[in-house]
C-alpha positions as CSV (number, residue, x, y, z in Angstrom):
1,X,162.2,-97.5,-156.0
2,X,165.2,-95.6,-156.6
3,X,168.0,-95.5,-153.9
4,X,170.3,-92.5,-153.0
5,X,174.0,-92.4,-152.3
6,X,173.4,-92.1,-148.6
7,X,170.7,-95.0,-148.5
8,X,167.8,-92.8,-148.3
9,X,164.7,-93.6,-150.8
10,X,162.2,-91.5,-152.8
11,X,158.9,-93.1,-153.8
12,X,158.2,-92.5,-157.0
13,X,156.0,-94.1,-159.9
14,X,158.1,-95.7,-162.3
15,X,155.0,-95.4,-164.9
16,X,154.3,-91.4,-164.0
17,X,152.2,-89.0,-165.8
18,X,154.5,-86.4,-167.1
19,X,154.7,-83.4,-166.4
20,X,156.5,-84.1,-162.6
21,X,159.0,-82.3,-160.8
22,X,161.1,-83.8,-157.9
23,X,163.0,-81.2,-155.3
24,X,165.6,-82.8,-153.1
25,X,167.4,-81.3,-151.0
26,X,169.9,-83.9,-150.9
27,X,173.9,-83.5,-150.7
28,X,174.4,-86.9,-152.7
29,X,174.0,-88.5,-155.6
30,X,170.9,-89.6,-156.4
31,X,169.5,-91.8,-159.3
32,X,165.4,-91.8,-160.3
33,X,163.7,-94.2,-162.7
34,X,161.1,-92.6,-164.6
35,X,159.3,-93.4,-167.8
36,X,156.3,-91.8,-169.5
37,X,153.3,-94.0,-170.4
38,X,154.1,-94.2,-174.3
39,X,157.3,-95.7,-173.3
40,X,159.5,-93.1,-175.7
41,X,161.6,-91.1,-173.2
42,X,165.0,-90.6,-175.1
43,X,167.8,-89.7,-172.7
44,X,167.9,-86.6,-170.6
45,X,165.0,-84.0,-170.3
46,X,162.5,-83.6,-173.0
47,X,159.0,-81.8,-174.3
48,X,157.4,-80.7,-170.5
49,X,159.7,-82.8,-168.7
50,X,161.0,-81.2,-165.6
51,X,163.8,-81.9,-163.0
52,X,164.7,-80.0,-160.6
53,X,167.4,-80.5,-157.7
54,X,169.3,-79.2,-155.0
55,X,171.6,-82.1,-154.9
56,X,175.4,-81.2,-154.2
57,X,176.3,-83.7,-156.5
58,X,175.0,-85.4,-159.0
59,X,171.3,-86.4,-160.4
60,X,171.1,-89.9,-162.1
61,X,167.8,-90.4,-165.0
62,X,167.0,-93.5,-166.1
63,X,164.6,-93.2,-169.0
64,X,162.8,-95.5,-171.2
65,X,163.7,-95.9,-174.6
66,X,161.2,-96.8,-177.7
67,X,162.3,-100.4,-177.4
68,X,161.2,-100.2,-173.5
69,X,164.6,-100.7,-172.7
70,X,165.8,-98.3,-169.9
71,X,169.0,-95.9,-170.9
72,X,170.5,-93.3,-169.0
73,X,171.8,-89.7,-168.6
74,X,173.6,-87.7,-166.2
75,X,171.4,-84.9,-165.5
76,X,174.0,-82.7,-162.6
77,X,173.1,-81.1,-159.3
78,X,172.6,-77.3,-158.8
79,X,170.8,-77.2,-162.4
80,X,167.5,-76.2,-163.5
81,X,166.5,-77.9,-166.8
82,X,164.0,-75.3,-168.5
83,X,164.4,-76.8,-172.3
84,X,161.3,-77.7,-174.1
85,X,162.8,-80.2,-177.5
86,X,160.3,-79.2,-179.8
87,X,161.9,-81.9,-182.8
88,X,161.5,-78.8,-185.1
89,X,164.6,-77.0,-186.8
90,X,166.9,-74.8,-185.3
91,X,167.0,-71.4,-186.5
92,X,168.9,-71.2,-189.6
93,X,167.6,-74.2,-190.7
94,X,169.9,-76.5,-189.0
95,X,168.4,-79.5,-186.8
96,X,167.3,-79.8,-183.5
97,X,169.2,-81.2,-180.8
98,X,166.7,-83.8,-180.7
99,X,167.6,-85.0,-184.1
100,X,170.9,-87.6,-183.2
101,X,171.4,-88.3,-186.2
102,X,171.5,-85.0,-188.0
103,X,174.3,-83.6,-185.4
104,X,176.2,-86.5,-185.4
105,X,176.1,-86.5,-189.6
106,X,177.1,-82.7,-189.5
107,X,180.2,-84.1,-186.7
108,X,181.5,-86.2,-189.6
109,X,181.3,-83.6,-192.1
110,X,183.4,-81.6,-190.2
111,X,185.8,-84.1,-189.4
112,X,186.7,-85.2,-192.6
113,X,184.9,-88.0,-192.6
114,X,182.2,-89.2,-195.6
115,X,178.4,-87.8,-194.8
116,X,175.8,-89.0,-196.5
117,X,174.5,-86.1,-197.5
118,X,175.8,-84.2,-200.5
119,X,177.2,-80.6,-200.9
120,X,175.4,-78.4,-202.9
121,X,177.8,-78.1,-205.8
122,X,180.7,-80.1,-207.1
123,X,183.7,-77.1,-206.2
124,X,182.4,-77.1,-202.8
125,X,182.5,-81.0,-202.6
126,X,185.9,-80.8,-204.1
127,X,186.8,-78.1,-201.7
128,X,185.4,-80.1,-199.0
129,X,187.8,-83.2,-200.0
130,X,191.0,-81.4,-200.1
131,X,189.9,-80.5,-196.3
132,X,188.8,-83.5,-195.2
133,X,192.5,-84.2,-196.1
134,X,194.0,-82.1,-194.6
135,X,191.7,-82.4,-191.1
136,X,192.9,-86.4,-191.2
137,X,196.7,-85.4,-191.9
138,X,196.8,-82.6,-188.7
139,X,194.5,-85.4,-186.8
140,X,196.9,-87.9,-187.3
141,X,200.2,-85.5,-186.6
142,X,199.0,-84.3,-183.8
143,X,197.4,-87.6,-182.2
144,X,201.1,-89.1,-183.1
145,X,202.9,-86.2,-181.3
146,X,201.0,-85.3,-178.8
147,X,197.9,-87.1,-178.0
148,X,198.9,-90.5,-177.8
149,X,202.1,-90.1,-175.2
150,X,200.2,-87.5,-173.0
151,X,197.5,-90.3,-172.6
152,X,200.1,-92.9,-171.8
153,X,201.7,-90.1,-169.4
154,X,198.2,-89.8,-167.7
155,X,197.4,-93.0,-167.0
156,X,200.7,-93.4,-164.6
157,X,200.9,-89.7,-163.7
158,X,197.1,-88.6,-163.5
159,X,194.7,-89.6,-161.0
160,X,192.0,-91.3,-162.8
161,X,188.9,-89.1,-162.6
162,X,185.5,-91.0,-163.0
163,X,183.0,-87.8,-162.1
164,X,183.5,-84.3,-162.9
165,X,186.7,-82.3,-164.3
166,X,187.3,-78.8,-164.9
167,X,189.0,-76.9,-167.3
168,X,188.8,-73.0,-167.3
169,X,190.5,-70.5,-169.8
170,X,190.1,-74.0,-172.2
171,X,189.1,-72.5,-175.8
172,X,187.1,-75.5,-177.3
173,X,190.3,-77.8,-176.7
174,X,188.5,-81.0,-175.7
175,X,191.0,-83.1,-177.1
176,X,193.3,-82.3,-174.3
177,X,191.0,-82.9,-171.6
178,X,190.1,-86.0,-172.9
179,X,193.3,-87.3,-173.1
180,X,194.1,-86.4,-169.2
181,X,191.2,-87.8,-167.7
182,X,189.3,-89.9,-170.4
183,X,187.2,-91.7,-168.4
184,X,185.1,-88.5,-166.7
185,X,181.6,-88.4,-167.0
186,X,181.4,-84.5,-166.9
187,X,183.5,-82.2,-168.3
188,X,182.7,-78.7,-167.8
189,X,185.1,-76.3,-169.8
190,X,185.0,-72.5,-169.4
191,X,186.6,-69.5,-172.0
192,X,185.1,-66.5,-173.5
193,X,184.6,-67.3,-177.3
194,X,180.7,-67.9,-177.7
195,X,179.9,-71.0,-178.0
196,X,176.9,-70.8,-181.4
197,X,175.1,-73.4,-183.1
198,X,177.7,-76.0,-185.0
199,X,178.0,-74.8,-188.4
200,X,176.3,-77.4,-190.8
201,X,178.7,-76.8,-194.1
202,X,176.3,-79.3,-195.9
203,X,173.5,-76.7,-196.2
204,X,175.4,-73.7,-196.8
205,X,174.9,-72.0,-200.1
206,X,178.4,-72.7,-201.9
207,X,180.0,-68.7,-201.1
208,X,179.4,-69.5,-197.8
209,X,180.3,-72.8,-197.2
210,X,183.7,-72.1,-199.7
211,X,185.2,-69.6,-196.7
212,X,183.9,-71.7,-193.8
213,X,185.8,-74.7,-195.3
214,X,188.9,-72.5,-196.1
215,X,188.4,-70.9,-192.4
216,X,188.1,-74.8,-191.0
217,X,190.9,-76.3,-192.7
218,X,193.3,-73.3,-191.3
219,X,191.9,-73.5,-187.8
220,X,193.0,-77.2,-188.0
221,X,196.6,-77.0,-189.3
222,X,197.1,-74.5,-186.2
223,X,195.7,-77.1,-183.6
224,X,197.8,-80.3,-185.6
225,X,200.9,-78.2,-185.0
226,X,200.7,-76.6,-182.0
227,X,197.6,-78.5,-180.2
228,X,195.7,-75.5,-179.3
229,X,193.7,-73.1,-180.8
230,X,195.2,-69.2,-180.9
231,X,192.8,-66.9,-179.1
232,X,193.1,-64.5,-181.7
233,X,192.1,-66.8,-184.4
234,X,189.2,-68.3,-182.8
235,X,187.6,-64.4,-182.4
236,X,188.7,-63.9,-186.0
237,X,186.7,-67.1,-187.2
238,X,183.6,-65.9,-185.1
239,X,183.5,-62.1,-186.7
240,X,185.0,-62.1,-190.1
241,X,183.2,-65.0,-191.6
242,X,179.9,-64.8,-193.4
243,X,178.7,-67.8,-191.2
244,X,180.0,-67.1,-187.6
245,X,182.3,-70.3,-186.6
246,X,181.7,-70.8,-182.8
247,X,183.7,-73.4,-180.1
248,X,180.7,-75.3,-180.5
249,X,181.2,-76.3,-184.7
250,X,185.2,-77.2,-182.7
251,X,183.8,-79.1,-180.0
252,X,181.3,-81.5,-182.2
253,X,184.7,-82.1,-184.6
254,X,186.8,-83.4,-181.5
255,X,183.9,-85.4,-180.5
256,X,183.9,-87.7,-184.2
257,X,187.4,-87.4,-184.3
258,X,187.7,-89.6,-181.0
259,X,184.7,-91.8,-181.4
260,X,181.8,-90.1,-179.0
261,X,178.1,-90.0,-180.4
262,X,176.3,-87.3,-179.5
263,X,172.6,-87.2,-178.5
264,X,171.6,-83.6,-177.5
265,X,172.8,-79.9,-178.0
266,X,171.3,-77.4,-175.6
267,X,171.8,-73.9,-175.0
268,X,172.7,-73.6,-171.0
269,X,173.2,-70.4,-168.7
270,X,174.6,-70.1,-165.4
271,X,172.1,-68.4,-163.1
272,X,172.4,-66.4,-160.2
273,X,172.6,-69.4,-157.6
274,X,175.5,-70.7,-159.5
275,X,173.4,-73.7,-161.2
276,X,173.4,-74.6,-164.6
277,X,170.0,-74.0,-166.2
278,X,168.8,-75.4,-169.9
279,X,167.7,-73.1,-172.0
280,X,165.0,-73.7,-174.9
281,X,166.1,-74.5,-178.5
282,X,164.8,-72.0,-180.1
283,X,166.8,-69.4,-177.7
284,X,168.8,-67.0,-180.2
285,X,171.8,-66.6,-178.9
286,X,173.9,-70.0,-178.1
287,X,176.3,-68.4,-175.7
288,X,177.2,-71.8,-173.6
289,X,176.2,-75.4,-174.1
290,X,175.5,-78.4,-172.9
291,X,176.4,-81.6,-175.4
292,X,175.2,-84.8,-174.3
293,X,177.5,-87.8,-175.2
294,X,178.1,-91.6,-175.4
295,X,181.1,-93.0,-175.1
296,X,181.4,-96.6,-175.1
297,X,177.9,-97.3,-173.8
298,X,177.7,-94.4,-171.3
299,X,176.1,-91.5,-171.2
300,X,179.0,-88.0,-170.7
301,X,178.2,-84.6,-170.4
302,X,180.1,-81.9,-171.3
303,X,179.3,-78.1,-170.4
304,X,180.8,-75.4,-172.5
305,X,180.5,-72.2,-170.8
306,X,180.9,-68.8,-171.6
307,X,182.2,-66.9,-168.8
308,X,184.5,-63.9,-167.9
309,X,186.8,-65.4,-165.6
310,X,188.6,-61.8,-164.9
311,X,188.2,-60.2,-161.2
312,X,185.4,-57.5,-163.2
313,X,183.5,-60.2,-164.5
314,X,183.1,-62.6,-161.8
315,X,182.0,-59.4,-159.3
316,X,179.5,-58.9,-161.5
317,X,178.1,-61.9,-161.2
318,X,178.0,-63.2,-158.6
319,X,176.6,-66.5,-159.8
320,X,179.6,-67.2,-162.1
321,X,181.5,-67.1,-159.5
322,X,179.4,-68.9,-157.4
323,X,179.8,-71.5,-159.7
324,X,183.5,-71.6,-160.4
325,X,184.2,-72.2,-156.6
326,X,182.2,-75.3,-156.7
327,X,184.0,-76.6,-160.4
328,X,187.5,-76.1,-158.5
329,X,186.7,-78.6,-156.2
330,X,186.8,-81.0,-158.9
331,X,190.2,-82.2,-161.1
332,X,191.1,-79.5,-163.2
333,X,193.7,-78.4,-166.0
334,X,194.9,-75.4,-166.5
335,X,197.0,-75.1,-170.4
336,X,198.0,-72.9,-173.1
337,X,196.3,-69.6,-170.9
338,X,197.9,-66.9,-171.6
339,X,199.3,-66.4,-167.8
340,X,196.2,-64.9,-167.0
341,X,195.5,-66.8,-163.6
342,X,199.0,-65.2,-162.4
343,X,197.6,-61.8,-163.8
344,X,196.3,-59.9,-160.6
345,X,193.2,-59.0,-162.8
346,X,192.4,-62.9,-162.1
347,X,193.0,-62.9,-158.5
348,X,189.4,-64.4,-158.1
349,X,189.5,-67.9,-160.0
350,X,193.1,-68.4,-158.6
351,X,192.2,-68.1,-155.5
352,X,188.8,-69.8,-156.4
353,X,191.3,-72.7,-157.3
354,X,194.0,-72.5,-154.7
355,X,191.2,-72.3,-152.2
356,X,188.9,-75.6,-153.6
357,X,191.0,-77.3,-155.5
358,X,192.4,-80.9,-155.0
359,X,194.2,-81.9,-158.1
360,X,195.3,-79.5,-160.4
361,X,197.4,-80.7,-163.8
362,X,199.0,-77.2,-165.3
363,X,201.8,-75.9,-167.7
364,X,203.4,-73.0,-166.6
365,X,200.8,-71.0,-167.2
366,X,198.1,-72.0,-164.9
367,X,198.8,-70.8,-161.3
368,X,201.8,-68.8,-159.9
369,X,204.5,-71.9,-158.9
370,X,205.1,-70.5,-155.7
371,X,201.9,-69.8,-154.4
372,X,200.8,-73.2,-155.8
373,X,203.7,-74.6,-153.8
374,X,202.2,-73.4,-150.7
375,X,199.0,-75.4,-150.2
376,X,199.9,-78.4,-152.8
377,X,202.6,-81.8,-153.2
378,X,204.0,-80.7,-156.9
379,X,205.6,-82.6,-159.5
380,X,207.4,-80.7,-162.0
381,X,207.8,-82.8,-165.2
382,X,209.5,-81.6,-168.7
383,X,212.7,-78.6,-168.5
384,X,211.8,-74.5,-168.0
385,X,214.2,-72.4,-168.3
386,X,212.1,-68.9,-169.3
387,X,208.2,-68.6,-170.5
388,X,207.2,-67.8,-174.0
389,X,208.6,-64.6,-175.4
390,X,205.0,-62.7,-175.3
391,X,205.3,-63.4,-171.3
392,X,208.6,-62.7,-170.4
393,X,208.0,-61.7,-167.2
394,X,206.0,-64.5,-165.9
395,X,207.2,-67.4,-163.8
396,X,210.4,-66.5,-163.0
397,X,210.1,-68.6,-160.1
398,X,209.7,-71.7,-161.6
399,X,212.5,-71.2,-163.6
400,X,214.5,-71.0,-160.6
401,X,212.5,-74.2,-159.0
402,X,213.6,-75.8,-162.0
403,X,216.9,-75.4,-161.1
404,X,216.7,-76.1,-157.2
405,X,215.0,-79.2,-157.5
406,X,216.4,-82.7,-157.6
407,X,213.5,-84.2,-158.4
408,X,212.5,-83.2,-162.1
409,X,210.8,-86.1,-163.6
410,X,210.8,-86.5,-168.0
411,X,208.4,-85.3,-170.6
412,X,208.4,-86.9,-174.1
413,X,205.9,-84.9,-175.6
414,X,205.3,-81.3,-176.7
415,X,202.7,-79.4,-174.2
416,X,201.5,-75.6,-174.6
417,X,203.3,-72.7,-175.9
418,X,206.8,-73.4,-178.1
419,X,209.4,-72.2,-176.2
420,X,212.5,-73.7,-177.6
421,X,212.0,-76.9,-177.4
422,X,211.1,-76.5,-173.1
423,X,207.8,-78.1,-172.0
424,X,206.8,-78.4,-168.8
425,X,203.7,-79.9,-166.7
426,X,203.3,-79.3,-162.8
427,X,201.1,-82.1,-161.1
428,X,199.7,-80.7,-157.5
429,X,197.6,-82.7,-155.0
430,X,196.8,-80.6,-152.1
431,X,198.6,-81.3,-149.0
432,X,196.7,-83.4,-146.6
433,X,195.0,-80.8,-144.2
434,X,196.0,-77.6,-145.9
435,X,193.2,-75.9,-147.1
């Protein structure tokens, strides 16, 4: 008999007849042991399965496996999962998100690493080689300068984070997130490129798959350099290639590339209450996803969402916003955006943050410095002396708080936009009882 948070239990029939559906009000977590009678529940929410809660928090399944064994998935709070997982092919003939294997196969292709299916022809497998690579050589040049002292720098400098963590304006750059707060069990990343199905390059006709691998391997020589993806370049792979390269076909390469399996794809929407609802698999547009994960053993979510984060977009609606409030509460990063939450156009989500948020990790172009000062404890790490040259008049006063202050602590590793060599992070924890 399953236990919540707050002590409180819920009788429920380990051996129930699906289809069920639980409502809780509850404001904790809560965790449920359920298992169908043929014993072959695979993680998460399947065929007529359906949870529902008002939870504030989180929603815990334990499901049986084919073995009998139990496993487990986070399925969150303030979510409606409609999905029906059918086990039949995508559109465009890629798999299911049931199928584990076939995503997971598709990751490695994309990553440069051997699949064990074969390309079509032999210049697209040769094509595919030369990328593969190049994917490992930017991989290995950027996880050499970038990756692997920013996760030493988090694990002194970074409160660890075991729940959820937020990272709006975020393009499909996972790797960063991960490497700040790689222990999370939730990550929920908003930006406005769509997010589409991943593109399988194994069962493109050779034309096709002979661009997408050209448009791949120059996407990744960006992100090995710089360690982010150019705005500009990611709308540019989604409308000018025959096969339309989404954050998602990004995403499921970061996820091989640092060792996560991944179980389930789902197309996801935001509704008007501000929770998270699954959307069936045969939906045609894949706008926002959900990808569930393992890492180590244990089951990870992450939520790609596309949303418009600017004052217009969150008025009209109301639900996005809604929801953005409640993902501030939660450790969040802000990099590599443009300036936009000092842009009075995103008045809302900055004030969504300053208002909610508890820890926020941010280069100098997350939230105005002063205004951030206000309400939080900062830490300003790395030297700034001006922002890039596309923002010149941005952040002036950190510049000059870079100057003030006595108490700049070292960076040793690049961060964000090039700007002469200057990097900088700011570490804020909200002052105790300013809200």
């Amino acid at each position: 008999m399953p236990e919540s948070a707050a002590g409180r239990r819920f009788p429920l029939n380990p051996e129930a007849t699906w289809p069920f559906e639980i409502t809780t009000p509850m404001t904790s977590s809560i965790f449920i042991r359920a298992c169908s009678p043929d014993r072959r529940v695979s993680p998460g929410v399947s065929n007529s399965r359906r949870l529902m809660t008002q939870a504030a928090t989180g929603l815990m399944v334990l499901a049986c496996a084919g073995t009998g064994q139990l496993t487990s998935a986070p399925v969150l709070a303030q979510e409606r999962a409609s999905a029906t997982h059918s086990g039949s092919p995508a559109p465009g003939g890629r798999p299911s998100t049931g199928a584990r294997a076939s995503w997971n196969e598709i990751g490695r292709a994309l990553a440069g690493q051997p699949p064990s299916r074969s390309f079509q022809d032999e210049p697209t497998r040769l094509a595919w080689q030369a990328y593969a690579d190049e994917v490992n050589a930017n991989w290995r040049q950027y996880r050499e300068r970038m990756a692997e002292p920013m996760r030493q720098w988090s694990s002194t400098e970074v409160p660890s984070a075991n729940a959820t963590v937020f990272y709006p304006f975020s393009g499909p750059d996972f790797a960063t997130l991960d490497n700040v707060f790689p222990r999370a069990n939730r990550y929920v990343m908003i930006a406005m490129q769509r997010a589409e199905r991943p593109v399988d390059v194994l069962s493109l006709k050779p034309q096709s798959a002979l661009q997408t691998i050209e448009v791949l391997g120059d996407a990744w020589r960006h992100f090995g350099r710089d360690g982010f993806f150019v705005t500009e370049y990611l709308d540019r792979y989604l409308t000018r290639n025959q096969v339309r390269i989404g954050a998602s076909t990004f995403l499921l390469t970061f996820f091989q590339l640092k060792g996560y399996e991944v179980t389930d794809i789902t197309p996801i929407r935001v509704d008007d209450q501000g929770r998270i609802e699954l959307l069936a698999h045969d939906t045609r547009d894949w706008m926002s996803v959900r990808f569930s994960l393992i890492r180590d053993g244990q089951p990870v979510v992450l939520d790609y969402l596309r949303i418009d984060l600017s004052d217009k977009g969150l008025s009209q609606a109301p639900g996005h916003h809604t929801f953005v409030r409640q993902m501030a509460q939660h450790p969040s990063l802000l990099k590599a955006a443009s300036h936009l939450p000092q842009n009075k156009t995103f008045s809302m989500v900055a004030q969504a943050m300053l208002d909610e948020g508890r820890f926020i990790l941010q280069d100098e172009t997350g939230l105005k410095y002063t205004r951030l000062n206000e309400h939080f404890e900062t830490v300003l790490y790395g030297r700034f002396e001006k922002a890039h040259g596309a923002f010149p008049s941005y952040h002036r006063d950190l510049a000059r708080a870079f100057t003030e202050r006595k108490d700049i602590r070292p960076l040793n590793f690049k961060v964000g936009y090039y700007k002469d060599g200057n990097y900088v992070l700011i570490a804020a924890r909200r002052r105790h009882g300013m809200r």
